[in-house]
PAFIZA-664835 format. One record per residue: z, x, y of N, C-alpha, C in turn; residue in one letter. Coordinates in Angstrom, 2 decimals. Each point is the difference from the previous one (the first is absolute). Layout:
<recs>
<rec n_c3="Z" n_c1="X" n_c2="Y" ca_c3="Z" ca_c1="X" ca_c2="Y" c_c3="Z" c_c1="X" c_c2="Y" aa="a"/>
...
</recs>
This chain:
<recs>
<rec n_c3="35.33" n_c1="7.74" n_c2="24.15" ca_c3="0.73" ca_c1="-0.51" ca_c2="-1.16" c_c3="-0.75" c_c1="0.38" c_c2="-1.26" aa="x"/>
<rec n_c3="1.00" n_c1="0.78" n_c2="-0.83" ca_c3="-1.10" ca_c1="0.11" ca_c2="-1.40" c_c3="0.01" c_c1="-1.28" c_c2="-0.96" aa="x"/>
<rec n_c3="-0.76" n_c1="0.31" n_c2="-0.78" ca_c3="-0.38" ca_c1="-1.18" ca_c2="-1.01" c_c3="0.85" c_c1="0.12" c_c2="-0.83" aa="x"/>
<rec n_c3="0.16" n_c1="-1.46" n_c2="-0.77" ca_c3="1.12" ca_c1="-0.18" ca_c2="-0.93" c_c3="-0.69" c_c1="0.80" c_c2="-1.34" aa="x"/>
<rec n_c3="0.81" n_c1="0.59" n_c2="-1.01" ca_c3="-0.25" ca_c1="0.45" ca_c2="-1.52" c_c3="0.36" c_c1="-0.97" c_c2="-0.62" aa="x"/>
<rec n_c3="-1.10" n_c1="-0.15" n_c2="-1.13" ca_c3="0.25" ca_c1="-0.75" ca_c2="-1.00" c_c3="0.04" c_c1="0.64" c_c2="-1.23" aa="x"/>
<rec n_c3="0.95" n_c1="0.22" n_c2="-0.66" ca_c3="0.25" ca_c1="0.88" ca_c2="-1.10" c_c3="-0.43" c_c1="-0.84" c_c2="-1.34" aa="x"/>
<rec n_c3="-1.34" n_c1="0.28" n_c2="-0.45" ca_c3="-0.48" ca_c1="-0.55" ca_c2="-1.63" c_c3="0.70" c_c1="0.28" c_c2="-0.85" aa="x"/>
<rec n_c3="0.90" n_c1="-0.64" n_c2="-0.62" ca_c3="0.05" ca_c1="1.02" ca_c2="-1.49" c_c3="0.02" c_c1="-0.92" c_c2="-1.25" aa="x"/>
<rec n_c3="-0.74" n_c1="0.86" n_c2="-1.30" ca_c3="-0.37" ca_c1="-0.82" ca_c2="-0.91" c_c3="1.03" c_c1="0.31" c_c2="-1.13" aa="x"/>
<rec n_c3="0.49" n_c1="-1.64" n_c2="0.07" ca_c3="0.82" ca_c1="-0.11" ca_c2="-1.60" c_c3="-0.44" c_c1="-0.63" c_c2="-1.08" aa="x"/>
<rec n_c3="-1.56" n_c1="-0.35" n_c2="0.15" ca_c3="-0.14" ca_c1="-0.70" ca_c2="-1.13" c_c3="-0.38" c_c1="0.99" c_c2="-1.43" aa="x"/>
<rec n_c3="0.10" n_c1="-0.67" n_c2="-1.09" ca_c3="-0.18" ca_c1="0.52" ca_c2="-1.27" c_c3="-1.09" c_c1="0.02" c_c2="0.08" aa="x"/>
<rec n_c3="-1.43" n_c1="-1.20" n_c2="0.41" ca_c3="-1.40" ca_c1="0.14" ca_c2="-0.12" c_c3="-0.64" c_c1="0.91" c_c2="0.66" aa="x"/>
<rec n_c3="0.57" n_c1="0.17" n_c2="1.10" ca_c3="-1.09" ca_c1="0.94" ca_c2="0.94" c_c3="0.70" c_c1="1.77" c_c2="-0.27" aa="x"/>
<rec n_c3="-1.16" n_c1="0.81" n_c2="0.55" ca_c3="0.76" ca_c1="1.41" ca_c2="0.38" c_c3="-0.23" c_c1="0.12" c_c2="1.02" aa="x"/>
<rec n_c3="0.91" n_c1="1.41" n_c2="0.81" ca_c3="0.49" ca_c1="-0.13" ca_c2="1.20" c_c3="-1.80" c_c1="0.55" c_c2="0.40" aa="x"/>
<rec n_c3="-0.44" n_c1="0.59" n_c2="-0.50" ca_c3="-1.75" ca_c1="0.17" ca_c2="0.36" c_c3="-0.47" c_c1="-1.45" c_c2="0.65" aa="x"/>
<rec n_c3="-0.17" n_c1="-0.90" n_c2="-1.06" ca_c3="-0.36" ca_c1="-1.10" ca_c2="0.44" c_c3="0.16" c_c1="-0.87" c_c2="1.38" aa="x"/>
<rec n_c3="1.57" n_c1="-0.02" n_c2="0.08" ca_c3="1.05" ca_c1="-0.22" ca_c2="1.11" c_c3="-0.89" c_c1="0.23" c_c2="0.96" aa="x"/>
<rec n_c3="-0.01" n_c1="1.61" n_c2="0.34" ca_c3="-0.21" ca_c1="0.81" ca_c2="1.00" c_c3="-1.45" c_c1="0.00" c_c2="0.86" aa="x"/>
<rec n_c3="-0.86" n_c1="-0.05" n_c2="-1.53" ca_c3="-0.99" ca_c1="-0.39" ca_c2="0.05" c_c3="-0.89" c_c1="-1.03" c_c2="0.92" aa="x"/>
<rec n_c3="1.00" n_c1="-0.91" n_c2="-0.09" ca_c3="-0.47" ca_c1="-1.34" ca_c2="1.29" c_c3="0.42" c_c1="-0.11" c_c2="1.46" aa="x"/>
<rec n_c3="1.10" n_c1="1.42" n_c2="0.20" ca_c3="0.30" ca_c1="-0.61" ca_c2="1.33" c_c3="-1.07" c_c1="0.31" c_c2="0.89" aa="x"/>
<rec n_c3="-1.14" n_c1="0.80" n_c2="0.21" ca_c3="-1.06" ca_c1="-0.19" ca_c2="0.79" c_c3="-0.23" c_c1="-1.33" c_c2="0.41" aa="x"/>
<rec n_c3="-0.37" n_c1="-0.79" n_c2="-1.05" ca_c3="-0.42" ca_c1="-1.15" ca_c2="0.38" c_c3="1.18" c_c1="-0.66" c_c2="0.14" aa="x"/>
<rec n_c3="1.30" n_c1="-0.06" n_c2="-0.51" ca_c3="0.84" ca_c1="-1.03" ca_c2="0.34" c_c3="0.35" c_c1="0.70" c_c2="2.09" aa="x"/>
<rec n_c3="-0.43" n_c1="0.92" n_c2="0.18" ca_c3="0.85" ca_c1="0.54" ca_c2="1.42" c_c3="-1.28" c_c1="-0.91" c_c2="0.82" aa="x"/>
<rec n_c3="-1.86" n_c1="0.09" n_c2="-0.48" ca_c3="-0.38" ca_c1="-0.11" ca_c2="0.30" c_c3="-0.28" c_c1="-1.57" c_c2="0.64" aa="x"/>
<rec n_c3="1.09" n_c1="-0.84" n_c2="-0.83" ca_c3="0.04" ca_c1="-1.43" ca_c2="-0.13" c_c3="1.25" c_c1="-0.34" c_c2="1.28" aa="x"/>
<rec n_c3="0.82" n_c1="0.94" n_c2="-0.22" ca_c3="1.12" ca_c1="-0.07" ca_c2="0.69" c_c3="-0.04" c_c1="0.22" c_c2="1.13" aa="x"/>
<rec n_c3="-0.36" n_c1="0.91" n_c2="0.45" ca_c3="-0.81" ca_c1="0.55" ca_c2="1.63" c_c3="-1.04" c_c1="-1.27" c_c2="0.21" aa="x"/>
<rec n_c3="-1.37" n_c1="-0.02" n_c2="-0.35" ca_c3="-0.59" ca_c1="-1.21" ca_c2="0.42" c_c3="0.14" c_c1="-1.44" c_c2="0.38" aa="x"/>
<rec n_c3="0.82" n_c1="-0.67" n_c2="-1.17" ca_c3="0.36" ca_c1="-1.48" ca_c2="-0.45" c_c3="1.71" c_c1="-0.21" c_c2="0.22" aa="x"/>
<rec n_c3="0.72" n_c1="0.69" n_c2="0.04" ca_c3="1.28" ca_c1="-0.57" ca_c2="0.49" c_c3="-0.01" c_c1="0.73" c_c2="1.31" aa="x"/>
<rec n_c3="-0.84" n_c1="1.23" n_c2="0.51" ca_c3="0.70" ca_c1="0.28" ca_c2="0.95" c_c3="-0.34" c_c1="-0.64" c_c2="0.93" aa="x"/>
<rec n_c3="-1.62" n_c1="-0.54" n_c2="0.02" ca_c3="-0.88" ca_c1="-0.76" ca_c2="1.11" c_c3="1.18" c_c1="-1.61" c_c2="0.19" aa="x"/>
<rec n_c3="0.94" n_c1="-0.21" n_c2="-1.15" ca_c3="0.30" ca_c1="-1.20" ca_c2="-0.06" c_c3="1.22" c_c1="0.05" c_c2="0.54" aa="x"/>
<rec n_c3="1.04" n_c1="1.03" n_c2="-0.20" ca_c3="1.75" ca_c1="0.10" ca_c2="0.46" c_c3="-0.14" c_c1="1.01" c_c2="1.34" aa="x"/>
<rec n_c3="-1.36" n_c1="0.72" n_c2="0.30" ca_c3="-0.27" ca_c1="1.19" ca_c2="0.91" c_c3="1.28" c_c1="0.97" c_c2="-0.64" aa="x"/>
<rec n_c3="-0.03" n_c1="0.48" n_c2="-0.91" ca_c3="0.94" ca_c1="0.85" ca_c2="-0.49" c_c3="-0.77" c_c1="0.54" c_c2="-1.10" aa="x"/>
<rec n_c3="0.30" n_c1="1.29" n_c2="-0.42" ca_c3="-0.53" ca_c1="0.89" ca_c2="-1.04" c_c3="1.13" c_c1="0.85" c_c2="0.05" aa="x"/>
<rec n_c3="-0.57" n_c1="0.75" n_c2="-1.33" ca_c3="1.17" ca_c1="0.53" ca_c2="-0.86" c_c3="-0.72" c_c1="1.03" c_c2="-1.20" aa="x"/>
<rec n_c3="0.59" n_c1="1.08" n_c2="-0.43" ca_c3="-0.65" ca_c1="1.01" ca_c2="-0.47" c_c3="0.68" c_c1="-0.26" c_c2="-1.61" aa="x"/>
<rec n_c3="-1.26" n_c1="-0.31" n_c2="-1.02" ca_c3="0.70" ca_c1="0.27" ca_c2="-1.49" c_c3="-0.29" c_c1="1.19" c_c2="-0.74" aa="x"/>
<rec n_c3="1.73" n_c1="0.41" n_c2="-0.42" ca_c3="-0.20" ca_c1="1.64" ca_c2="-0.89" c_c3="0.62" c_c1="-0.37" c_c2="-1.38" aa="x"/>
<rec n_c3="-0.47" n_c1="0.54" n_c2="-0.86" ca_c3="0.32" ca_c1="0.17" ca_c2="-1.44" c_c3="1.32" c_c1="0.52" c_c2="-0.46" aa="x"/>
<rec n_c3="1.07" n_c1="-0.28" n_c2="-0.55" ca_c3="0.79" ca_c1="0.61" ca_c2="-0.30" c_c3="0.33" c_c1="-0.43" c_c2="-1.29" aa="x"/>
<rec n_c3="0.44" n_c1="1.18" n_c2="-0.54" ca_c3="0.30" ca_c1="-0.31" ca_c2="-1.66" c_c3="1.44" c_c1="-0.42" c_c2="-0.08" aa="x"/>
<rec n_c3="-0.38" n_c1="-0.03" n_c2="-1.47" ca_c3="1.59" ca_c1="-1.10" ca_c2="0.07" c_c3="0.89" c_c1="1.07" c_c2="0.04" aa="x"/>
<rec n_c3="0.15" n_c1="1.19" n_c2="0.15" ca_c3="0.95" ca_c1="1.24" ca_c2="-0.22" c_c3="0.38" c_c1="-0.08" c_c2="0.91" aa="x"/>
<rec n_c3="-0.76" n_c1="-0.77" n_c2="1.48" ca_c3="0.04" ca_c1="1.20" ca_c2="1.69" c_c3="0.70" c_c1="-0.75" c_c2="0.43" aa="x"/>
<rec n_c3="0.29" n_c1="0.81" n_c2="0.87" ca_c3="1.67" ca_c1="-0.45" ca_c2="1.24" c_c3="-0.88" c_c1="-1.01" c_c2="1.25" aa="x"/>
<rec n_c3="0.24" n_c1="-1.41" n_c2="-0.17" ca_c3="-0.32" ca_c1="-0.61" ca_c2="1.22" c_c3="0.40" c_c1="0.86" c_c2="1.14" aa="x"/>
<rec n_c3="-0.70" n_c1="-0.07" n_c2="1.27" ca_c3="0.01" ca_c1="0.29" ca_c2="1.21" c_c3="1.14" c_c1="-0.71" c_c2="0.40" aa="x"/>
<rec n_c3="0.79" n_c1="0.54" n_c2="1.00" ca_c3="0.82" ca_c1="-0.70" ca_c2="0.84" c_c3="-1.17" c_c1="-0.98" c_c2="1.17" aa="x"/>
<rec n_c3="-0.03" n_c1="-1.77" n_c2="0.29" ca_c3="-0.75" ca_c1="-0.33" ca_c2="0.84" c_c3="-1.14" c_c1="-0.30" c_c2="-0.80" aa="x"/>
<rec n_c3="-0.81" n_c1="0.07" n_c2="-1.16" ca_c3="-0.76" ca_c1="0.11" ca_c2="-0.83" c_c3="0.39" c_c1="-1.92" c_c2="-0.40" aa="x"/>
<rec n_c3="-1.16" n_c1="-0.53" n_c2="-0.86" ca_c3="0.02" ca_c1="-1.58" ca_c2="-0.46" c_c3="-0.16" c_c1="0.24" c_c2="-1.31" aa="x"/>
<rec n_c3="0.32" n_c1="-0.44" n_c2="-1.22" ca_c3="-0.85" ca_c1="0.39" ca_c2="-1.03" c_c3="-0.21" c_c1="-1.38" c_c2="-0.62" aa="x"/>
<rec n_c3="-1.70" n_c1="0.61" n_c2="-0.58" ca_c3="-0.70" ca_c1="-1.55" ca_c2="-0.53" c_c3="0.23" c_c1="0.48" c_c2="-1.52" aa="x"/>
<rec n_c3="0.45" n_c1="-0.39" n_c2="-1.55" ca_c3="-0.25" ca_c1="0.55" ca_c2="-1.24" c_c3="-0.92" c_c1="-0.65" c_c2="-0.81" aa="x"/>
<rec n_c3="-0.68" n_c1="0.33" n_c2="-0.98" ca_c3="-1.20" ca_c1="-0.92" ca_c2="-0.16" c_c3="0.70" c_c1="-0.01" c_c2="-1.75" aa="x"/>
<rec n_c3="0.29" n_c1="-0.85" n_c2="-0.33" ca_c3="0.80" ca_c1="-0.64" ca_c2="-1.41" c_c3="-0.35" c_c1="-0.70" c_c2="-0.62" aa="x"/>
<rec n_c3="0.03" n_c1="-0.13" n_c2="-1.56" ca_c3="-1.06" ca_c1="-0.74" ca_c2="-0.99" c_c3="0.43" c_c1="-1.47" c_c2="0.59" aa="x"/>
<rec n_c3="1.63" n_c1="-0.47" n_c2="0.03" ca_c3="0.49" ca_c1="-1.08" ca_c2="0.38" c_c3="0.34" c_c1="-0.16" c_c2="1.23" aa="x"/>
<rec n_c3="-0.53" n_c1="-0.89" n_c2="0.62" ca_c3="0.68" ca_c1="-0.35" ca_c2="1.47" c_c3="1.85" c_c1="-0.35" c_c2="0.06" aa="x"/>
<rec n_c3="0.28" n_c1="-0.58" n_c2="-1.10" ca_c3="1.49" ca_c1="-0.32" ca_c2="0.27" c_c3="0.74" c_c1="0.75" c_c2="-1.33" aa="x"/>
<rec n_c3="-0.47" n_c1="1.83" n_c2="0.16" ca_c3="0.61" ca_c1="0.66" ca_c2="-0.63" c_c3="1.80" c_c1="0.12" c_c2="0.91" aa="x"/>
<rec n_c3="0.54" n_c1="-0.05" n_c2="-0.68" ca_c3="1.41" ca_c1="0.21" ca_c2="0.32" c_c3="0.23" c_c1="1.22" c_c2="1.14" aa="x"/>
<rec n_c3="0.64" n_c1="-0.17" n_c2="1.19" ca_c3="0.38" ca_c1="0.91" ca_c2="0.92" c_c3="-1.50" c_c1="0.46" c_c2="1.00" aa="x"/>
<rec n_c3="-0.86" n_c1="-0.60" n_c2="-0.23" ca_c3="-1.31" ca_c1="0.90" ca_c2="0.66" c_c3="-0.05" c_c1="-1.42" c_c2="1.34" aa="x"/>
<rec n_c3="0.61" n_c1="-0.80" n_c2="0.10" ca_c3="0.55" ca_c1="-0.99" ca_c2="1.26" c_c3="0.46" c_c1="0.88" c_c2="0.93" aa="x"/>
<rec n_c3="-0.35" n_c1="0.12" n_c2="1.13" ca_c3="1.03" ca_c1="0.81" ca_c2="0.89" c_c3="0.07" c_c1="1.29" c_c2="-0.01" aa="x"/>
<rec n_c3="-0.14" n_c1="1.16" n_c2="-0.27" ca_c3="0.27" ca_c1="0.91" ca_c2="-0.18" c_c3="0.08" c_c1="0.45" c_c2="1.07" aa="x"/>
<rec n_c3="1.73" n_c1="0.93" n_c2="-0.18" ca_c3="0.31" ca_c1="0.27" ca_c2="1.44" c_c3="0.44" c_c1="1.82" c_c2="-0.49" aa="x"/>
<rec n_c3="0.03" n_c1="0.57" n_c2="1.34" ca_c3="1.06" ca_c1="1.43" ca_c2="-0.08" c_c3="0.78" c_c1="0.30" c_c2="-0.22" aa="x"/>
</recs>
């Protein structure tokens, strides 16, 4: 079974997509260790800009100045 994708992508005004990108080492590194030892599940995070075509099967996490920016609830295909 392959691992789930987690598709990053950054909409906030504060950060750049450098920055974003910048952390998923350590955020994969948190994710693999600390949730996976905990759900026994892991999952691979990739960067995608806000331009790129989600994956078909793909999750996406967006990282946004506001948590209850309008429409970023749910986001579906």
């Amino acid at each position: 079974m392959s691992l789930p994708v987690i598709a990053v992508t950054n909409v906030s005004t504060c950060l750049k997509d450098e920055q974003v990108e910048a952390v998923l080492p350590a955020l994969q590194r948190q994710v693999s260790q600390d949730f996976g030892a905990y759900w026994d599940l892991d999952c691979t995070l990739r960067f995608l800009p806000k331009d790129g075509t989600l994956v078909k099967g793909w999750w996406q996490m967006v990282v946004t100045d506001d948590p209850d920016q309008a429409g970023l609830w749910g986001i579906t295909n």
